[in-house]
C-alpha positions in Angstrom: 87.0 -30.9 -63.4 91.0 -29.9 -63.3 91.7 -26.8 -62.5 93.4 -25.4 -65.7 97.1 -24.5 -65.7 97.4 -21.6 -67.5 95.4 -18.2 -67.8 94.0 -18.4 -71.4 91.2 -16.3 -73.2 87.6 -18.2 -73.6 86.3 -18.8 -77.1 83.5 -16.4 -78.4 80.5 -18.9 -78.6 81.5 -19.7 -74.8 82.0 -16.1 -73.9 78.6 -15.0 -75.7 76.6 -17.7 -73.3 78.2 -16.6 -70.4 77.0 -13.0 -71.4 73.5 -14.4 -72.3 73.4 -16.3 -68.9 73.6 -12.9 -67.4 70.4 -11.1 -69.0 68.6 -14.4 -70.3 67.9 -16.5 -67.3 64.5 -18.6 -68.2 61.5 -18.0 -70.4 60.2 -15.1 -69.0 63.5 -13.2 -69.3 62.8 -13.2 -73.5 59.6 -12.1 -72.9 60.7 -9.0 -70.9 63.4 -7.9 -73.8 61.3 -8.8 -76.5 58.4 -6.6 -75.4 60.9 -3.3 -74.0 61.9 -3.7 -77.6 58.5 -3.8 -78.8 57.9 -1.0 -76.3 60.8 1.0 -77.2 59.5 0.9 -81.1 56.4 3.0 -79.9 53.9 -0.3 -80.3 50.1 0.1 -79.7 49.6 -3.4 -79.9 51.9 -6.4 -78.1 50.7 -10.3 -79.2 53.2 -12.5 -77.0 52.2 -16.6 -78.1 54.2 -19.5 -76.3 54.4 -23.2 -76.8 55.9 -25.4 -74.2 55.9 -22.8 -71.1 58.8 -20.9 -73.3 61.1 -23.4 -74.0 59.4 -24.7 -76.8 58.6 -21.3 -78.4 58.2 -17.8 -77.5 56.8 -15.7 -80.4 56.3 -11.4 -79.6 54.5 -9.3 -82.8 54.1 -6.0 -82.5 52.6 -2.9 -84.3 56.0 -0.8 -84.0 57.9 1.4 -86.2 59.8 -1.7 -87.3 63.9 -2.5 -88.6 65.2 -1.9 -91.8 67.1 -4.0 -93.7 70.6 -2.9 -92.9 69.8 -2.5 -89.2 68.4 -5.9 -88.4 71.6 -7.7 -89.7 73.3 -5.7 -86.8 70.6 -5.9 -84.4 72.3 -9.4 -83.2 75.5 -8.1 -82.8 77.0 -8.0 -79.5 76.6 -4.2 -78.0 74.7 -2.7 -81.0 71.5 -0.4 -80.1 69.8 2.4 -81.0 69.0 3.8 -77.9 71.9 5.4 -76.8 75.4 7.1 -78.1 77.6 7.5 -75.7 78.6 6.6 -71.6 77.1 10.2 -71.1 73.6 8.9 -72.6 73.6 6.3 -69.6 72.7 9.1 -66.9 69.9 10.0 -69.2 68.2 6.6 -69.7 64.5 7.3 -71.6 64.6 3.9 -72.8 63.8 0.1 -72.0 66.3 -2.3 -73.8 68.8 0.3 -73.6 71.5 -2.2 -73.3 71.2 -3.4 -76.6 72.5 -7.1 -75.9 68.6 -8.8 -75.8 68.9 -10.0 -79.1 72.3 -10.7 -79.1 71.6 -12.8 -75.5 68.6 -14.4 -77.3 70.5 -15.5 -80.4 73.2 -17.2 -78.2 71.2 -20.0 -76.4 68.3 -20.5 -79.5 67.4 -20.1 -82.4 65.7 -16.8 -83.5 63.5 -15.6 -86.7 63.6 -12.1 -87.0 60.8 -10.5 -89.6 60.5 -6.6 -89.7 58.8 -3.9 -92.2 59.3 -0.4 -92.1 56.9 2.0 -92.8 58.9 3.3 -95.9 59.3 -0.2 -96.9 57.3 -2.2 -99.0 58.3 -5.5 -98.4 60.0 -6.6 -94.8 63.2 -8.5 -94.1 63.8 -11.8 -92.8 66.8 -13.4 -90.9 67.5 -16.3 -89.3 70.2 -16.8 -86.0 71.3 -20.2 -84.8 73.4 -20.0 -81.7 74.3 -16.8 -82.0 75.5 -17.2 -86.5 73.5 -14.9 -88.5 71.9 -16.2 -91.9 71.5 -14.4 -95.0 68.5 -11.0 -95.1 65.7 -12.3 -97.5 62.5 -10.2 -98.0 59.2 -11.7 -97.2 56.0 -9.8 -97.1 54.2 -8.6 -93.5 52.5 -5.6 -92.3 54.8 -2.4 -90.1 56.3 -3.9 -87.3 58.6 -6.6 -86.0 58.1 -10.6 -85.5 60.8 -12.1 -83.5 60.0 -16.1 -83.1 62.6 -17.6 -80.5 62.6 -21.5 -80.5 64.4 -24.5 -78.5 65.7 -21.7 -75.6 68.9 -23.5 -74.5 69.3 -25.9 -77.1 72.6 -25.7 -77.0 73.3 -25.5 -72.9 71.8 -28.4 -71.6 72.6 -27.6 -68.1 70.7 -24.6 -67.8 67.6 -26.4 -69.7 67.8 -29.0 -67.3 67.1 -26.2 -64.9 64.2 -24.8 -65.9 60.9 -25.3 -63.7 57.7 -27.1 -64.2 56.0 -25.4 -67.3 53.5 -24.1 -64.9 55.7 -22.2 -63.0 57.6 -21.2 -66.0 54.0 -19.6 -67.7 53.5 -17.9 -64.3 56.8 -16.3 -64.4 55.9 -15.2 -68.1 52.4 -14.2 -67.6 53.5 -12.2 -63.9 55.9 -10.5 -66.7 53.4 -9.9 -69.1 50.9 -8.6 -66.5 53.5 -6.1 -65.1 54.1 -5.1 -68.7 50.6 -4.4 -69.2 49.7 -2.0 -66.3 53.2 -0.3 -66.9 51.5 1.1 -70.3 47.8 1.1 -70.2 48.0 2.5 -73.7 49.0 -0.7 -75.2 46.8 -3.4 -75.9 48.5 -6.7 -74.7 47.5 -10.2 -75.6 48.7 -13.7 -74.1 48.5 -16.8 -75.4 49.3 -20.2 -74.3 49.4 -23.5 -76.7 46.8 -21.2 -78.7 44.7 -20.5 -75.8 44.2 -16.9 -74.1 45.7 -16.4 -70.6 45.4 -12.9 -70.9 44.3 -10.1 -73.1 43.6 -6.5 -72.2 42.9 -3.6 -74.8 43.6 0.2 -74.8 42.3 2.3 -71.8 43.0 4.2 -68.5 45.3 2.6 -65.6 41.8 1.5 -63.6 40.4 0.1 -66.7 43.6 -1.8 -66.8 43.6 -3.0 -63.6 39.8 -4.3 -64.3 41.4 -6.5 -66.7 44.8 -7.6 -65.0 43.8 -7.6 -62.0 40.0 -8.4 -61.5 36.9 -5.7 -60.8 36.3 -7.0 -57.3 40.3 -6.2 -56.5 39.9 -2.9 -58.3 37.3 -1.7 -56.3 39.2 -2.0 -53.4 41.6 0.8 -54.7 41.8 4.2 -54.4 43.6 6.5 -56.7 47.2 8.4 -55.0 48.6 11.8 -57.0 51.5 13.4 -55.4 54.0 15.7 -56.3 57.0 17.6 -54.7 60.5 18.7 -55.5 62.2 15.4 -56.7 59.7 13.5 -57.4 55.9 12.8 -59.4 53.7 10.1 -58.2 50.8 8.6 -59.0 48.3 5.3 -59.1 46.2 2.9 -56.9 46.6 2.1 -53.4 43.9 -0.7 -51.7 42.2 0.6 -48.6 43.1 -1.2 -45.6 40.7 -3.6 -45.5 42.0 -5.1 -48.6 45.4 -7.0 -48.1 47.5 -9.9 -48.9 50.3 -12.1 -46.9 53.2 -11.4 -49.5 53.7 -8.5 -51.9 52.9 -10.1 -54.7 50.0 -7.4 -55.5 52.8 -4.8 -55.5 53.9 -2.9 -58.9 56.1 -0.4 -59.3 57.6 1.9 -62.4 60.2 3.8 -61.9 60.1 6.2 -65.0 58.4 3.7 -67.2 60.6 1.1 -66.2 59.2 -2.1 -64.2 61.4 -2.8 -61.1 61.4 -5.4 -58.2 62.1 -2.8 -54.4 61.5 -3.8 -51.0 62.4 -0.7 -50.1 59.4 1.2 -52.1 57.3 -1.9 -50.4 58.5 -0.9 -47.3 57.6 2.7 -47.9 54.1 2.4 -49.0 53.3 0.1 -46.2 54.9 2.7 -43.5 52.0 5.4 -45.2 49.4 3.0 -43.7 51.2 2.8 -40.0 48.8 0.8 -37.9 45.9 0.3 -40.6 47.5 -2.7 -41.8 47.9 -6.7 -39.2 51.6 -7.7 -39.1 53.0 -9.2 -41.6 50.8 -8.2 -44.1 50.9 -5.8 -47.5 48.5 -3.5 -49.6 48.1 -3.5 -53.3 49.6 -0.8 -55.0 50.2 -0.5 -58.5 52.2 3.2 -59.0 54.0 5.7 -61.3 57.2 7.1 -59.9 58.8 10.0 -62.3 62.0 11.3 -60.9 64.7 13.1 -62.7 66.9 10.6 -64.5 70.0 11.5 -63.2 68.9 10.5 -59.8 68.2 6.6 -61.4 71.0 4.1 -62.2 69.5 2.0 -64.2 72.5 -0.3 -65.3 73.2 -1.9 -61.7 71.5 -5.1 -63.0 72.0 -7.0 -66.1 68.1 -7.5 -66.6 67.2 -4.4 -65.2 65.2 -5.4 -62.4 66.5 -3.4 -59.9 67.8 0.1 -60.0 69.8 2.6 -57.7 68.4 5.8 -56.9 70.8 8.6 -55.7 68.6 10.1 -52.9 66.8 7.4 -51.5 65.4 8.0 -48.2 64.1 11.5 -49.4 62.3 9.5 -52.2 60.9 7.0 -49.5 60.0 9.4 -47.6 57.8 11.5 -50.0 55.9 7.7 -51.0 55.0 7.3 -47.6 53.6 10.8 -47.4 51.9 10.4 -50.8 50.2 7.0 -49.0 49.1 8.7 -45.9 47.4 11.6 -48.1 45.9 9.5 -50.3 44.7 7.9 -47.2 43.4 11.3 -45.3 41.6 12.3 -47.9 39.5 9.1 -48.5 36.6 8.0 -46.3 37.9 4.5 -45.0 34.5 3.5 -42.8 34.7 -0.3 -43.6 31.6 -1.1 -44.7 29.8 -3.8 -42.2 27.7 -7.0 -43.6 26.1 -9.4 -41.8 27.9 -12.4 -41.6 26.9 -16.0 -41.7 30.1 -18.2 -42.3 28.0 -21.1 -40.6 29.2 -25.1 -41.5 27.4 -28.4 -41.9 29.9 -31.5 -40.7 30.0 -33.9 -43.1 32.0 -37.0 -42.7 33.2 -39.9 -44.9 30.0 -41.8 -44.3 27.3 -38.8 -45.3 26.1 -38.9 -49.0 28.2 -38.3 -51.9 30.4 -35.3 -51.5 28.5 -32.6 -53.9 30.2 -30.9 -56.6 30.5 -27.1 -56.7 28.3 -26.8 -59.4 25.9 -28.2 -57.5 27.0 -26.5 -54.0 26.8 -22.6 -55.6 23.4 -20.8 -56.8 22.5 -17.4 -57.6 21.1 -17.0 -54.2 24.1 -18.0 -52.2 26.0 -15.5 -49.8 29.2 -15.1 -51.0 31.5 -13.7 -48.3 35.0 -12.4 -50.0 38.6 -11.9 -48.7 38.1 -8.1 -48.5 35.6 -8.3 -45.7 37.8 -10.3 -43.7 39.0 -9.2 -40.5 42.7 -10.3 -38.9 41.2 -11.4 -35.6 41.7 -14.5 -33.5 38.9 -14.4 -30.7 39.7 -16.8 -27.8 37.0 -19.4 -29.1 39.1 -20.0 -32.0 42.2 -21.4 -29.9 40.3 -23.6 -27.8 38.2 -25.0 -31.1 41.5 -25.7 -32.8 42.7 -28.1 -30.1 39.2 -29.4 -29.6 39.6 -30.5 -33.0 43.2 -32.0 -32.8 42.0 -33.5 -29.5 39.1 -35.3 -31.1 40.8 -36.5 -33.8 43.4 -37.8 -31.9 41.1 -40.1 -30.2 39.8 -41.0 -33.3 42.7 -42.9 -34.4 42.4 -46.4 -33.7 45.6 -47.7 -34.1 48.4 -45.9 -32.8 52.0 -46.1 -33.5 54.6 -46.8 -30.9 56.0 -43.6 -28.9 59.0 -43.0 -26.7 57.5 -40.3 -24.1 59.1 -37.2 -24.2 57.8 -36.5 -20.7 56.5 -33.0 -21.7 52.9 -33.7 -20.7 54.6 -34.2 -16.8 55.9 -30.8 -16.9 54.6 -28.3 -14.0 53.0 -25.3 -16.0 54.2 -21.9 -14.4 52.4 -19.8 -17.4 52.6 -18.1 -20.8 55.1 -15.6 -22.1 54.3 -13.1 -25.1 50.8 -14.9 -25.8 53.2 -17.5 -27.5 55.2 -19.3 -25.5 54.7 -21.8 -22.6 56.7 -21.8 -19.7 56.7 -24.5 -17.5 59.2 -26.7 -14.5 60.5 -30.1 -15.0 63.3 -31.6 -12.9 65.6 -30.5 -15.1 65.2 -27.2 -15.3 63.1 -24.7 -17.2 60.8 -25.9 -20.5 60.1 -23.4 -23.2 57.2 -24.2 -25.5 56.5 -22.6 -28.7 52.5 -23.3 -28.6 52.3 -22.4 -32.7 54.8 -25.4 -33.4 53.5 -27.3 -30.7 50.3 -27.6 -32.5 51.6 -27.5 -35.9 53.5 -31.3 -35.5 49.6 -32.4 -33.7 48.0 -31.4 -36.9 50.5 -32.3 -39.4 51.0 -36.2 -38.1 47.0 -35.9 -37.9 46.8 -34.7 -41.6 49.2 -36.6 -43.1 48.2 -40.0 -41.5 44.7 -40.0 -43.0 44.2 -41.8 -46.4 40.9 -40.2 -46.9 39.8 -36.8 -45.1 36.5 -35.9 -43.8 35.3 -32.9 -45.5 32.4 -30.4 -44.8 30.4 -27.6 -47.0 29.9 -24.1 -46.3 26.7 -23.0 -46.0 28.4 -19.6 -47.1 30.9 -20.4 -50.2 34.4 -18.5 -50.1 35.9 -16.4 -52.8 39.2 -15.7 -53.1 40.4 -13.0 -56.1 43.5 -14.4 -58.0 45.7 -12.3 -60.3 46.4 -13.5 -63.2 49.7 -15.4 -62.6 48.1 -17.1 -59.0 45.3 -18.1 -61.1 47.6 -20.0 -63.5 49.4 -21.5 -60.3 46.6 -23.1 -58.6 44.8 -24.9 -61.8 48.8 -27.3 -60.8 47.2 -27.7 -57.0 43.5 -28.2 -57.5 43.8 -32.0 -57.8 45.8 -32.2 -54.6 43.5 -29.8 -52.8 40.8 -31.8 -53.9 42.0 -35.1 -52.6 42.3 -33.2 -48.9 38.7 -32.0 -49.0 38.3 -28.5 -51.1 36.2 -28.0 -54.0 37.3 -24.9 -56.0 35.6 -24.4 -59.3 35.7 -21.2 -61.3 33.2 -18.2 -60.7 34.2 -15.4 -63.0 37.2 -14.5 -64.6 40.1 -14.3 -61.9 38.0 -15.7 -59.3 37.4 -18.8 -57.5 34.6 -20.6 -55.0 35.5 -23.0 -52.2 32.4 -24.6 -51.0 34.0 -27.1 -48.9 37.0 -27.6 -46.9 38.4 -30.1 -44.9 36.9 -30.3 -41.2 40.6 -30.4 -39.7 40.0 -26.3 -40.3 37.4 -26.5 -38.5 34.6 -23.2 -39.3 36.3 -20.6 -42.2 35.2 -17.2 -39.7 37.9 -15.4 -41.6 38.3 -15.9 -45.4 41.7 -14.7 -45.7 42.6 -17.9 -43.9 41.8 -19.7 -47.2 43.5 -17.4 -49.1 46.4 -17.3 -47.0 47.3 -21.0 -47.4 46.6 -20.7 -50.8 49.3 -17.9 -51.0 51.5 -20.2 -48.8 51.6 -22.7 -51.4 52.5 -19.9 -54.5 55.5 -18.4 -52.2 56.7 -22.6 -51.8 56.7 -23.1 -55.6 55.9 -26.6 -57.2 57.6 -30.3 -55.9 58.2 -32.4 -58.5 56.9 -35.6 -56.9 53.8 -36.4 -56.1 54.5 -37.4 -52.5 56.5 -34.0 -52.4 53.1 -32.3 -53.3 50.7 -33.7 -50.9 53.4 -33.6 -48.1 53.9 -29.9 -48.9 50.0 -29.6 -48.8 49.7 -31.4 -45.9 52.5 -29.2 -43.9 51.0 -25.8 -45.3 47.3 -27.1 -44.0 48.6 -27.8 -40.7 50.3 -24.6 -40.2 46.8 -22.6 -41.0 44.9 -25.2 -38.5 47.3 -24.7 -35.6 46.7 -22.6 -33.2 48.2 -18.7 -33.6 51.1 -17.1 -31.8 49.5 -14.1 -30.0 46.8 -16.5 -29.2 46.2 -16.3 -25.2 45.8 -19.7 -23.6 44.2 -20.7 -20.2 46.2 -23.4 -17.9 43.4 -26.0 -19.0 44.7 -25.1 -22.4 48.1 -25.5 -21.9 47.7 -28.7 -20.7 45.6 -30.1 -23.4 48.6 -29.2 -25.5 51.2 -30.5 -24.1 49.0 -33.9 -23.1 48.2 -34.2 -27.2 52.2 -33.2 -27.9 53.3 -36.2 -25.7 51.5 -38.7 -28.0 52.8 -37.4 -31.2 55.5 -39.4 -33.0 58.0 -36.5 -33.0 56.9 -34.2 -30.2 60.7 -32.1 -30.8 59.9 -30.0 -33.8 57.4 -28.7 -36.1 56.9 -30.4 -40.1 59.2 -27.3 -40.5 61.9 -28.4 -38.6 62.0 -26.3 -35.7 62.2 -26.8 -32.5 58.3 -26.8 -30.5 60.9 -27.2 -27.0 64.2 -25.8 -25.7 65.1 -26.9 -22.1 67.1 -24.5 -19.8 69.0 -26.4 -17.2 70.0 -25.7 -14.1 73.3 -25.5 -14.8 72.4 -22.9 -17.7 70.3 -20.9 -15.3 73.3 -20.7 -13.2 75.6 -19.6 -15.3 73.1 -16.8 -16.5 73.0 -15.4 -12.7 76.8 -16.3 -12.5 76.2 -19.0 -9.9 78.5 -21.1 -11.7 80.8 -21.2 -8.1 78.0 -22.0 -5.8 
């Protein structure tokens, strides 16, 4: 493109997509402003229906106080609202679509039907928007409230439909956006349909009840309820006791006066209350209510209002990480102890035909669940994990042609940190990272079967989805299935896994499942199909390696770097980075300024 010689103003249909690009930026984005609308009407009852993962058609009905006649021909005109009057209103914010540019954004990049009644009204009004031109009001008939059916999203900017995901991941955006709506206002019943089929519905009730539905009963028993309260702020919801956790934060949900907002910082906050309750690296459900005074909010620092900026924000972290640690005093947290019996039967390629899950799961079956899991890595565990690489190394029959790296030659001198291997060659000083070591073993392992060996659990697996996970992994389960799962449905947001491939070797700790599952949500879909399994086969090899933090004996040690040395790219993990780093003697010099001697 030439840069343009003059400064000249932009057209309005270009400057009213640029505007829409801002608030409107996939499927889920309507969604959100069509429901604060609906929200902001003072609806009991939110029906969201989509065709084609959005981009098709996103239809929201609601039960609202509707828009007259006069007011929905300036509903799509750029800054109208009714939600505020002045720049002194926005330090006062009560409201969700405050900003009064979602319809306006909407209209711009679709086309829109608009049909709203009035309680004072006998018959409702009906317009029509193409890109962004408003058609004539006609009256149609319909019960109090508002209709607003957006079709063909981006027709008319090709670039940023050719940007939108896989219509998988584009529901899961909309349903995570529909769930978050939903336990925001436990008053409203909420319903989501996809192609005609229910992905989620929830009626009236309590926050808990809420969560029952959104979330699952076995997560909601997990919870505990917080109530806190102090000079600037209210608080109030469900924390999960510290046995119950994930890998990412994806089970975190916050309101900020009403208002649903993305914060690390509030993350951060709640998981400070449990101090050392919680492993490394992992995070608590939480689903609260923050009320704070609403000039301490600025809620207009983002154009879709995900994020806001609060005034006095360490005193507000601070008093949620008290709130945590007294909802945590005052609740007996005695994990409750089972008997375990995660046992497995190996099962190979040449045992009888794999069985199904149906077949695998009865009533009587022990069902151990993520929640009892415990974040442990007992010695065993390492040296079974290179037992297992080391036997299926010399499985292999045929064996590509390797350069040596010389690595297996190395003198060991020991381990640093529980992580790292230190050890002399004639160069100089070899660093190993054992974690990515192991990781390029397994991956070259996994990826080179056709066909993988797979074994049953005695003692199925359960792993609790939200909604939005659960709509994610019905994309994988063919590709899980092909490396040796079996996942079928058991309950509403829940799913079994009676086998699983024997590179994992025995499943002690069910959050192992869970966490590659969640490994593959954060990663997002490939489009190709040799993306997919590659991804699959990466992710799998990361859970089977064995753990940094994980002490290793010489004899250890040594197994490692021996099965390294016969891998075709012994340098790096699937990852890309590096399982080696070399320190010369030249660098080792120069460290302890020897660089003259």
């Amino acid at each position: 493109m030439e840069k343009p010689e003059h400064i000249h103003l932009l057209d309005e249909a270009t400057i009213n997509q640029i505007a829409a690009g801002e608030v409107i930026e996939r499927p889920a984005s309507v969604v959100k402003e069509l429901i604060d609308n609906s929200l902001d009407a003072g609806a009991s009852d939110i029906r969201v229906e989509i065709e084609g993962a959005g981009s098709k058609s996103i239809t929201v009905i609601d039960d609202g106080s509707g828009i007259g006649r006069d007011e929905a021909l300036l509903a799509f005109t750029k800054h109208s609202t009714s939600k505020i009057e002045s720049k002194d209103d926005l330090h006062r914010i009560i409201t969700l679509g405050f900003r009064g540019e979602a319809l306006s954004s909407i209209a711009a990049v679709s086309r829109v039907e608009l049909i709203s009644r009035t309680a004072d009204c006998l018959s409702a009004v009906k317009i029509g928007v193409e890109g962004g031109l408003v058609g004539e009001a006609t009256e149609t008939g319909s019960s109090v409230g508002t209709r607003v059916e957006v079709r063909d999203l981006f027709y008319n900017t090709p670039a940023r439909r050719k940007y939108l995901k896989s219509k998988r991941t584009e529901l899961s955006h909309i349903t995570d956006t529909v769930t978050r709506q939903a336990l925001g206002n436990p008053g409203v019943a909420f319903t989501l349909l996809n192609e005609g089929k229910v992905v989620l519905r929830c009626g009236k009730g309590e926050l808990f009840d809420r969560m029952v539905q959104v979330l699952g009963a076995d997560v909601a028993r997990q919870l505990i309820p917080l109530e806190y309260k102090d000079d600037l702020l209210s608080l109030w919801g469900y924390i999960s006791k510290p046995g119950y956790y994930r890998s990412n934060r994806e089970m975190n949900y916050f309101f900020i006066n009403g208002r649903n907002i993305s914060s690390p910082a509030i993350s951060n906050a709640v998981r400070l209350g449990y101090y050392t309750m919680l492993p490394k690296g992992r995070y608590p459900a939480a689903v609260l209510n923050v009320k704070i005074n609403l000039e301490e909010v600025d809620v207009n620092v983002h154009p879709a209002k995900r994020y806001v900026r609060l005034s006095r924000e360490y005193e507000i972290m601070d008093g949620i990480t008290a709130a945590v640690e007294q909802a945590l005093k005052q609740e007996k947290l005695v994990p409750e102890v089972k008997p375990s019996r995660t046992m497995t039967m190996q099962s190979s390629l040449a045992s009888p035909e794999k069985p199904t899950s149906k077949e695998s799961v009865s009533a009587e079956s022990p069902v151990i669940r993520e929640k009892t899991s415990n974040y442990t890595a007992p010695p065993r565990d390492t040296q079974r994990r290179l037992k297992s690489s080391e036997r299926a190394m010399a499985e292999e029959k045929a064996q590509p042609e390797r350069v040596g790296s010389g690595v297996s030659e190395a003198h060991i001198l020991g381990q640093v940190n529980d992580l790292y291997i230190v050890a002399e060659t004639d160069e100089g000083l070899l660093l190993i990272d054992q974690h990515a070591a192991h990781e390029r073993i397994m991956y070259e392992q996994i990826s080179r079967r056709v066909k993988h060996d797979w074994q049953e659990l005695i003692s199925p697996v359960t792993v609790d989805l939200s909604t939005r996970e659960k709509v994610l992994l019905e994309e994988y389960i063919p590709y899980l299935e092909d490396l040796g799962f079996s996942l079928s449905e058991f309950g509403t947001q829940t799913y079994v896994i009676t086998t699983v491939p024997t590179v994992m070797g025995k499943i002690e700790d069910p959050s192992v499942v869970y966490d590659l599952l969640a490994d593959l949500f954060a990663r997002g879909r490939v489009k190709e199909k040799k993306g997919m399994e590659d991804m699959l086969c990466k992710t799998m090899a990361c859970r089977s390696a064995i753990k940094a933090g994980a002490p290793c004996n010489m004899e250890q040690m040594q197994n490692l770097l021996d099965q390294l040395e016969k891998t075709e790219n012994p340098y790096t993990c699937p990852h890309g980075r590096p399982t080696m780093i070399t320190l010369g003697k030249a660098e080792l010099d120069k460290l302890f300024k020897r660089t003259g001697v």
